[in-house]
N, C-alpha and C positions, 0 to 999 in steps of 0.2 A: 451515563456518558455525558463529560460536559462537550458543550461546543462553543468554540471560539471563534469573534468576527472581530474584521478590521475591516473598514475602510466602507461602515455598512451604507453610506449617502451613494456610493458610488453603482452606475448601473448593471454591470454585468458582473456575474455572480461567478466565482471563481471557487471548486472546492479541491481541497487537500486533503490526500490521505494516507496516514502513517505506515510504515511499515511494521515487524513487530519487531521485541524487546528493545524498542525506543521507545518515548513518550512523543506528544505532540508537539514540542519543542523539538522534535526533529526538522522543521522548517522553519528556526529561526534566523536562519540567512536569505530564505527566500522572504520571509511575509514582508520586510522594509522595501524589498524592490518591488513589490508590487500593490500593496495597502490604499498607496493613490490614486490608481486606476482604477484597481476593481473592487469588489465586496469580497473579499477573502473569508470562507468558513472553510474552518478546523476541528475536526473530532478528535475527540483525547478516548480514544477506543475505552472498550470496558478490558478491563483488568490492567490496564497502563494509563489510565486515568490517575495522577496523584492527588485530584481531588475526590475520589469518588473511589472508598474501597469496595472491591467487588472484585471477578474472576472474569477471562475474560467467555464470551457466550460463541456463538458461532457467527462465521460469514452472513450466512441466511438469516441470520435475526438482527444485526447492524446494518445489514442492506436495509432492511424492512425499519429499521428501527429509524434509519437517518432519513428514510424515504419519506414517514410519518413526520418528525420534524423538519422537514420540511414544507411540509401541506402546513401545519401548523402555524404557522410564521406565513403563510401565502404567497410561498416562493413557487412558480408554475416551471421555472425554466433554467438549468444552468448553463453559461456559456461554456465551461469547461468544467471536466473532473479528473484527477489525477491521484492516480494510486501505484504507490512502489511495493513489490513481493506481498504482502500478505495483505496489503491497501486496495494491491491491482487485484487479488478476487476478488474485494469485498466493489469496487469496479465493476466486474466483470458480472457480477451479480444482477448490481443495480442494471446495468442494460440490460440484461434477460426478463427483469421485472416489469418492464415499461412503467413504471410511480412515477416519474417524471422527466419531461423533456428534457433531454443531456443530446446540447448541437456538437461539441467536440468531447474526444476520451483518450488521454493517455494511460496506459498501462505499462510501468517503467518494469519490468523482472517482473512480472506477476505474474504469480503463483497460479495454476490451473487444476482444476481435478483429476485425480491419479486415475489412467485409465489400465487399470490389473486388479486381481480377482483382490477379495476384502484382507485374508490372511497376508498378502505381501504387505498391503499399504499401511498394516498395524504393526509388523515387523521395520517399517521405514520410519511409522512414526515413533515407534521408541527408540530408535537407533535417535533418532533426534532430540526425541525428549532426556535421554542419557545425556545428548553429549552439551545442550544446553545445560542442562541439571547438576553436569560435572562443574562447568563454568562458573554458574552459580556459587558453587562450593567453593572453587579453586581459588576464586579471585583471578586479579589483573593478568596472570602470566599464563594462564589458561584458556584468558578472553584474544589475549594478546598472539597467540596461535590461533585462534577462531578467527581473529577476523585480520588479517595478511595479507588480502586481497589487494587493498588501501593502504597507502601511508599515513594511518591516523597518528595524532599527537598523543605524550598521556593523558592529557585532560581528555582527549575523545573516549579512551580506553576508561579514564576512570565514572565518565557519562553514564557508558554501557556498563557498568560494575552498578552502578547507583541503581538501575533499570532495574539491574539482575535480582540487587538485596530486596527491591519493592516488589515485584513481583511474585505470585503464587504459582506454588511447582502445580498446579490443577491449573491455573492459567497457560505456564507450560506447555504442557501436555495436550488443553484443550484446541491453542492457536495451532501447533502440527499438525493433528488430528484432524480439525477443520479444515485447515489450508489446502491441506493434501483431499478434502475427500468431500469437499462440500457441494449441495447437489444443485444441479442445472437443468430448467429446463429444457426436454427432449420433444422437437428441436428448439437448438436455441435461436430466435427471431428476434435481434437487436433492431431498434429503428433509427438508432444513431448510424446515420454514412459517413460520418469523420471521424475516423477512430485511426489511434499508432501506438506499436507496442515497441517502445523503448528497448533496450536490450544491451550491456557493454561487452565491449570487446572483449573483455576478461572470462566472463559467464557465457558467453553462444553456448558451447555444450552442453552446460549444467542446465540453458533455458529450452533445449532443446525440442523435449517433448511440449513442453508451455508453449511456444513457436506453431509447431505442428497440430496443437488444439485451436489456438486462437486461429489459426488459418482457414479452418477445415468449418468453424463455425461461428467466427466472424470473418466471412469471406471479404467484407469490405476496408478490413485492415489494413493499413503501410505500418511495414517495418522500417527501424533505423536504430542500426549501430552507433552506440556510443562509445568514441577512444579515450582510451585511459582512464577508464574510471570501472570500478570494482561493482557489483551487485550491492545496488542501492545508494552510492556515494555522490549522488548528483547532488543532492539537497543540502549536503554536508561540504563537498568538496570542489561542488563548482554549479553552486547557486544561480550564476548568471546566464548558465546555460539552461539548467531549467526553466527559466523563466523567459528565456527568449525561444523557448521549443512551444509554451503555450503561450504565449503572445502572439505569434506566428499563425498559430491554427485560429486564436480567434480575431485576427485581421483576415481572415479568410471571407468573414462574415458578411 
């Protein structure tokens, strides 16, 4: 897993974190508006890392893995952490961990643990790994029905094609698998009190049960609706709101 910093003179520690079948260059509209403020760290996850061929591992072992890297480096504290769908468990993780002080958390579409007996959530995850796996295959007009949500451009369409050809169908299979089913401590005892789970307008349904896990076990959540924009499309399609959502929480300080 490499990790990428910008802006590393700068005090407060800001981290990002990807969602899946993008690379880390999913925030490349955010890192410019923010590089001079803060210390910007960026994980280029395992198996969407273009530097670094590998598969990607679980939630549980990237939480653990970024937690280590960061004691390493003798960072004790982030001001904010921010993770979209498959970022926000690897998020949601990290707070149940307690490795290290995290004073704000956003969770944009993140992804939660499926709570239904083992055989359904292996039946949902292949239904997923299928229909990425077809994607894969099909190319552009394939992807171009997947993702609908958004009014991406072809160059966006042709990003996620690029994603699609580097990545491994066991990387696939393993980010589903994980996303959906990765385990949490019972109970979960976050010591972060500033936390907000993102959510757009588009997906409330689909984030529905995610909604109803982070509530029930990060009671001290705020929720907030985001209009016009697609599951995941803030970093993509409207940069400057993300970045004025944690600018905000860490002026709170």
């Amino acid at each position: 897993m490499t990790i990428h910093e910008f802006g590393k003179g700068n005090e407060k520690t800001i981290v990002l974190i990807h969602p899946s079948l993008v690379m880390w260059d999913y925030f490349e509209y955010v890192i410019p508006l923010m590089e001079n403020d803060y210390h910007l760290i960026v994980p280029a996850l395992p198996g969407y890392d273009p530097d670094v061929r590998g598969d990607f591992t679980s939630v549980e072992e990237i939480a653990a893995e970024l937690t280590e890297w960061f004691a390493s480096k003798g960072i004790t504290e982030i001001a904010c952490i921010y993770g979209c769908s498959m970022g926000g468990g690897i998020v949601a993780r990290m707070l149940a961990d307690h490795g290290i002080r995290i004073n704000h958390a956003v969770i944009d579409g993140g992804i939660t643990p499926y709570q239904m007996p083992w055989i359904v959530t292996r039946l949902i995850a292949l239904r997923d790994f299928l229909m990425v796996g077809m994607g894969k295959i099909g190319g552009i007009k394939l992807l171009e029905k997947a993702f609908s949500t958004d009014e991406y451009s072809n160059e966006d369409l042709q990003y996620i094609a690029k994603v699609m050809k580097m990545i491994s169908y066991k990387t696939i299979w393993r980010t589903f698998d994980s996303c959906n089913n990765y385990k949490m401590p019972n109970p979960v005892k976050a010591e972060c009190t500033s936390m907000e789970y993102w959510f757009a307008d588009a997906e409330e349904k689909a984030r529905k049960w995610d909604i109803a896990y982070i509530r029930k076990n990060f009671p001290q959540t705020k929720f907030r609706r985001i209009q016009d924009v697609g599951h995941g499309g803030l970093a993509v399609l409207h940069p400057d709101k993300l970045v004025r959502g944690i600018q905000r929480l860490c002026a709170e300080e």
